[in-house]
C-alpha positions as CSV (number, residue, x, y, z in Angstrom):
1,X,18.2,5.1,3.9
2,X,16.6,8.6,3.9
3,X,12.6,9.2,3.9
4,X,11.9,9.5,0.3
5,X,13.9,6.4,-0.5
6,X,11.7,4.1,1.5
7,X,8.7,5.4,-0.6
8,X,10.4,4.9,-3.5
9,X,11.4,1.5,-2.7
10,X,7.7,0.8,-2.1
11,X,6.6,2.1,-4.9
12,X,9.7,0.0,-7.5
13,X,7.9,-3.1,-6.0
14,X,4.5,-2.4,-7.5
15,X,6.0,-0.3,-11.0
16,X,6.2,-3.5,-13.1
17,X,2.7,-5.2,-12.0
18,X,0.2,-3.4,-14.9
19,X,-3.3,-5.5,-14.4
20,X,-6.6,-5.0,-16.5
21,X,-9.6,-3.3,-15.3
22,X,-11.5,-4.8,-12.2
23,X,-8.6,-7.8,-11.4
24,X,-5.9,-8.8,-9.0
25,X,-2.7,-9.7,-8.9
26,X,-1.1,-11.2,-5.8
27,X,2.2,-13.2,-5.1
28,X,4.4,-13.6,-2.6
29,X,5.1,-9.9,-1.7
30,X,2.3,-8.1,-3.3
31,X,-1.7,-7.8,-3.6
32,X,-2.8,-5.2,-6.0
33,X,-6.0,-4.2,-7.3
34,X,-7.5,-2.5,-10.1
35,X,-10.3,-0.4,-10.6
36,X,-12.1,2.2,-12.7
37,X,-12.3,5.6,-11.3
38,X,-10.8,8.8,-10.1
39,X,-7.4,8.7,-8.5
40,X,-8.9,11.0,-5.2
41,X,-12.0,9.9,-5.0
42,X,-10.2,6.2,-4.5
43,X,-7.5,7.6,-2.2
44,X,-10.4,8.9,0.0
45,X,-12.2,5.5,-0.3
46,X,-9.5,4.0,1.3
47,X,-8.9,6.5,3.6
48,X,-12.4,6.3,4.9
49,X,-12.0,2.2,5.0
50,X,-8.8,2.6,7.1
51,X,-10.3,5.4,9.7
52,X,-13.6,3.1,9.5
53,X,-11.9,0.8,11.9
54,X,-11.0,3.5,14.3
55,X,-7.2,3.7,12.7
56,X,-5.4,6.5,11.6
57,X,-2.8,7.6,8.7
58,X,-0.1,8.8,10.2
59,X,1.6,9.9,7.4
60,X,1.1,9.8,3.5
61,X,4.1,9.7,1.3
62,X,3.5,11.8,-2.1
63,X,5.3,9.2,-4.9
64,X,4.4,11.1,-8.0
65,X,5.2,14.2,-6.1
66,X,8.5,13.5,-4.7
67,X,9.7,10.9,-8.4
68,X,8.7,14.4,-10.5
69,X,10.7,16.9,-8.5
70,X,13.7,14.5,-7.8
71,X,13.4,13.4,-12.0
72,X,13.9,17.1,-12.6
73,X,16.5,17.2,-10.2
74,X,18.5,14.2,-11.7
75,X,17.6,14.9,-15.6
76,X,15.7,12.0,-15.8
77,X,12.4,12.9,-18.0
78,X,8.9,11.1,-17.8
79,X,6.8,9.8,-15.2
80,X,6.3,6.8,-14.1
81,X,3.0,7.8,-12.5
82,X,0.2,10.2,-13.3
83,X,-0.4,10.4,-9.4
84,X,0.7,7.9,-6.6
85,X,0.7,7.8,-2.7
86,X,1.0,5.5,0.2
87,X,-0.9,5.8,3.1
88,X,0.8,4.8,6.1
89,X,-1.0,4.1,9.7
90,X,-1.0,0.8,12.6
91,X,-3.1,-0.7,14.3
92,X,-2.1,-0.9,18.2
93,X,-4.5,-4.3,18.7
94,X,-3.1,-6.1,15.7
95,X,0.9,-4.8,16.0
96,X,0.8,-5.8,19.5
97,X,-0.4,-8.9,18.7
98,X,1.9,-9.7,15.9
99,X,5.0,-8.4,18.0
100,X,4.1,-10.3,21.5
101,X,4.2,-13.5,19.2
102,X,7.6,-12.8,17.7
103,X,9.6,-9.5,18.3
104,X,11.3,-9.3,15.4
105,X,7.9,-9.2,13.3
106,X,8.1,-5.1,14.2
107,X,10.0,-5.0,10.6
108,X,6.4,-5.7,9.5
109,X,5.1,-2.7,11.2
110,X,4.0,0.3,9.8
111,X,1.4,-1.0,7.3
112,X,1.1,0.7,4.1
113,X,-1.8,0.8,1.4
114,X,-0.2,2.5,-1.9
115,X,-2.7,3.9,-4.7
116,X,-1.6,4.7,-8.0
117,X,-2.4,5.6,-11.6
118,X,-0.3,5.5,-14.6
119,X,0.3,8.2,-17.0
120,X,-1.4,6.6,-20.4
121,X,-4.3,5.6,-18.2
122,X,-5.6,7.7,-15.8
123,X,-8.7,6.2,-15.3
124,X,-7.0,3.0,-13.7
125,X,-6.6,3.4,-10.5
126,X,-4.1,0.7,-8.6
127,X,-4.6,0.1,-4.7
128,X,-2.2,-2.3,-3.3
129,X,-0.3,-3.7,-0.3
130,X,3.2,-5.3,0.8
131,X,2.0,-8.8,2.2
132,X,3.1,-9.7,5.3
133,X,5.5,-13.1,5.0
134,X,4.0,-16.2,6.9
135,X,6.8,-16.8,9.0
136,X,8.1,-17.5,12.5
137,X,5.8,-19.6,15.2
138,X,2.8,-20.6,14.5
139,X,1.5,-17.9,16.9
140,X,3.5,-15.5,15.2
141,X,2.1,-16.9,11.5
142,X,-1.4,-16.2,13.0
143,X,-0.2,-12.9,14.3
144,X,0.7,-12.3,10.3
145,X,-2.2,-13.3,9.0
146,X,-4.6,-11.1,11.0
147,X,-2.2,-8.4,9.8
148,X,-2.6,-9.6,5.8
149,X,-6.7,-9.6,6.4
150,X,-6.8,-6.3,7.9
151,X,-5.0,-4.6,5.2
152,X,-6.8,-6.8,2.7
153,X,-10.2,-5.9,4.2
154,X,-9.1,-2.3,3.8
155,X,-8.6,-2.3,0.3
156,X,-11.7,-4.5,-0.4
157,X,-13.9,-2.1,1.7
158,X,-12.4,0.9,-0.3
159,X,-12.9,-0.9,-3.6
160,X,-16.5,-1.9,-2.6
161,X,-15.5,-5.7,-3.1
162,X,-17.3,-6.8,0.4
């Protein structure tokens, strides 16, 4: 799979899940929030929550970007989003931790917060996560879980939910 697919795999996941103003939706593989605001001054929100506990984005995937130019590129018209991104960054304490318990948990690793607006609202702003699936040894469920919280306490933090 090449680089932009992986965003834009992210990104199909949260597409369909439209929430009202100040809610949350969360499933199985998805917590997504909603709030009121301006698409950069959120993105830096959650920057700020993410470098606040001494982390850093290693890389940040431009959706709307990348789905416009492609669109063109394909002759598909529209857009899905008015502006999207993922922020993408790990955290050497909790990956450890979740990869001595169970190996094969790196598939969990990097962690990604993704923000987005959509065209006919821009005023929306959606800030969500991939959760982490409970699985494995119990060490390695806990391991998870500390993984879920920190990105939940991320987003919280950035959304001024604390």
């Amino acid at each position: 799979m090449n680089r932009l697919a992986v965003p834009a795999l992210v990104f199909g996941l949260f597409a369909g899940a439209a929430l009202s103003s100040a809610s949350a939706a969360e499933n199985d593989y998805l917590k997504l929030y909603t709030t009121r605001g301006d698409f950069d001054s959120v993105r830096e929100d959650v920057e700020i929550a993410i470098t606040n506990r001494g982390l850093v984005v290693d890389h940040v995937s431009h959706i709307s970007d990348m789905l416009e130019r492609t669109g063109k590129d394909l002759g598909l018209a529209g857009n899905i989003y008015g502006k999207a991104e993922s922020l993408q960054f790990c955290s050497a304490t909790v990956s450890r931790r979740m990869m001595q318990a169970d190996p094969s948990n790196i598939v969990f690793c990097p962690y990604i917060v993704v923000i987005y607006t959509l065209p006919k609202d821009p005023k929306t702003v959606y800030v969500g996560y991939r959760r982490p699936q409970l699985v494995g040894s119990d060490a390695s469920r806990t391991s998870l879980k500390a993984v879920e919280d920190l990105l939940d306490g991320i987003v919280k933090e950035a959304l001024n939910l604390k």
